[in-house]
N, C-alpha and C positions, 0 to 999 in steps of 0.2 A: 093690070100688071101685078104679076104675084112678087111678093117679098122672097128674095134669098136668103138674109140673116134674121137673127130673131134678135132686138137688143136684150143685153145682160146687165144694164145700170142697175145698180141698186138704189131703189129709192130708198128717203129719209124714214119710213115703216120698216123697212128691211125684206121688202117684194119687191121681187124683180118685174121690169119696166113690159116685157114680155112683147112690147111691141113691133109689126115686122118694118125689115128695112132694110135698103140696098147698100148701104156699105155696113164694114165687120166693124167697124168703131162704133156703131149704134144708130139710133132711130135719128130722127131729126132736132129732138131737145136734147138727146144726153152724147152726141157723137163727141163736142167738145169738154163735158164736163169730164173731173177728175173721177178716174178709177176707185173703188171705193171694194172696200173687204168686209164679214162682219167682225164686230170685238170676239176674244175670245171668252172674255167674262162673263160681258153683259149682253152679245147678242147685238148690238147695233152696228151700221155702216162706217169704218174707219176708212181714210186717206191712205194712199198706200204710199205716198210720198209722207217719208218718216226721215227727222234727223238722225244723220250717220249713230251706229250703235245699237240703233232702238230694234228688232226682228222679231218680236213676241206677239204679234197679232191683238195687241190690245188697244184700244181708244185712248184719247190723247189723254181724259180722266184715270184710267184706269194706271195708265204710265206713272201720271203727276203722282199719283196715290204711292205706288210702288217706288216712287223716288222717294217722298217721303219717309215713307218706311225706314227704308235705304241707309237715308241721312240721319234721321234719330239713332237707330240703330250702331251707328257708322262711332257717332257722337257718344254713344253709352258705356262700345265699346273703351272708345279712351277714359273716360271717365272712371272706369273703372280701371284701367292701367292704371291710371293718374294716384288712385287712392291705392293702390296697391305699390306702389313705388314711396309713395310717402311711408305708408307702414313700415315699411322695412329701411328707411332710411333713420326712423323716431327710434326702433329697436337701436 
């Protein structure tokens, strides 16, 4: 019996499963597993179930990282309000 579909999983290498199979969800080990994308950074298979917001194609590290960022950033910015508002209140 020849295969109709080819599966598209991406394995944890980041090569696709390539093997054949008669439904469009996939071979016999990946038909139920989750969809999977690669990072845009680093190249590895991301979840394509993302919390609401998130739409940058990057791994869940890559995000954490980028939040971080974020929040220091976020945090500097006031701080620096903060002394600027004192300065001119000491004037």
């Amino acid at each position: 019996m020849k295969a109709k579909f080819v599966c598209y999983h991406l394995k944890n290498t980041g090569e696709i499963c390539d093997n054949g199979c008669d439904k469009p969800e996939g071979c016999h080990l990946h038909c139920n597993a989750k969809l999977c994308r690669l990072c845009r950074a680093y190249g590895k298979p991301t979840k394509i179930d993302e919390p609401p917001g998130i739409e940058n194609d990057l791994c869940s590290y890559c995000n954490k990282s980028n939040y971080q960022i974020r929040h220091v950033n976020i945090l500097w910015d006031k701080a620096q309000i903060h002394d600027q508002y004192n300065e001119k209140v000491i004037l």
